[in-house]
C-alpha positions, 0 to 999 in steps of 0.5 A: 283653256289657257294657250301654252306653247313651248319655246326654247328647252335647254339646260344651264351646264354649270347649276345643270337647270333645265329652263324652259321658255314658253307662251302663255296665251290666256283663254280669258284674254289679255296680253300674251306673256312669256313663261320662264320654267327653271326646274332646278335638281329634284322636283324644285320649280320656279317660274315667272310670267313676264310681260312683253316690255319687261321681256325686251328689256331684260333680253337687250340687258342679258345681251350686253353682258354676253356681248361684253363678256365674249372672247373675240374670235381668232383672226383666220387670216394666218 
């Protein structure tokens, strides 16, 4: 039987998804993968299995753009 393992639950606040990031480990072998569950409003799911080079890159992209879009903090120093 397949190996999944729940990761990170959490929900997007402005399309209210719930998205789910889970491992799949395969009872026939192979690399491992991540699962990503985004149950939009309903019953309405969609899910990739993404490969563990295909994970980093799209990780170090999504951060990039958080990065840049970040508000810099307020210096405390007053």
């Amino acid at each position: 039987m397949d190996q999944i393992t729940s990761l990170a639950k959490f929900r997007n606040p402005y399309g209210n998804q719930e998205i789910e990031l889970q491992e799949i480990r395969y009872e026939s072998g192979g690399m491992p993968m991540l699962r990503l569950r985004i149950k939009e409003r309903g019953a309405r799911f969609t899910i990739f299995d993404v490969d563990p080079l295909t994970t980093k890159f799209w990780a170090e992209e999504m951060l990039k753009w958080a990065q840049s879009c970040a508000i810099p903090p307020e210096n405390s120093e007053d």
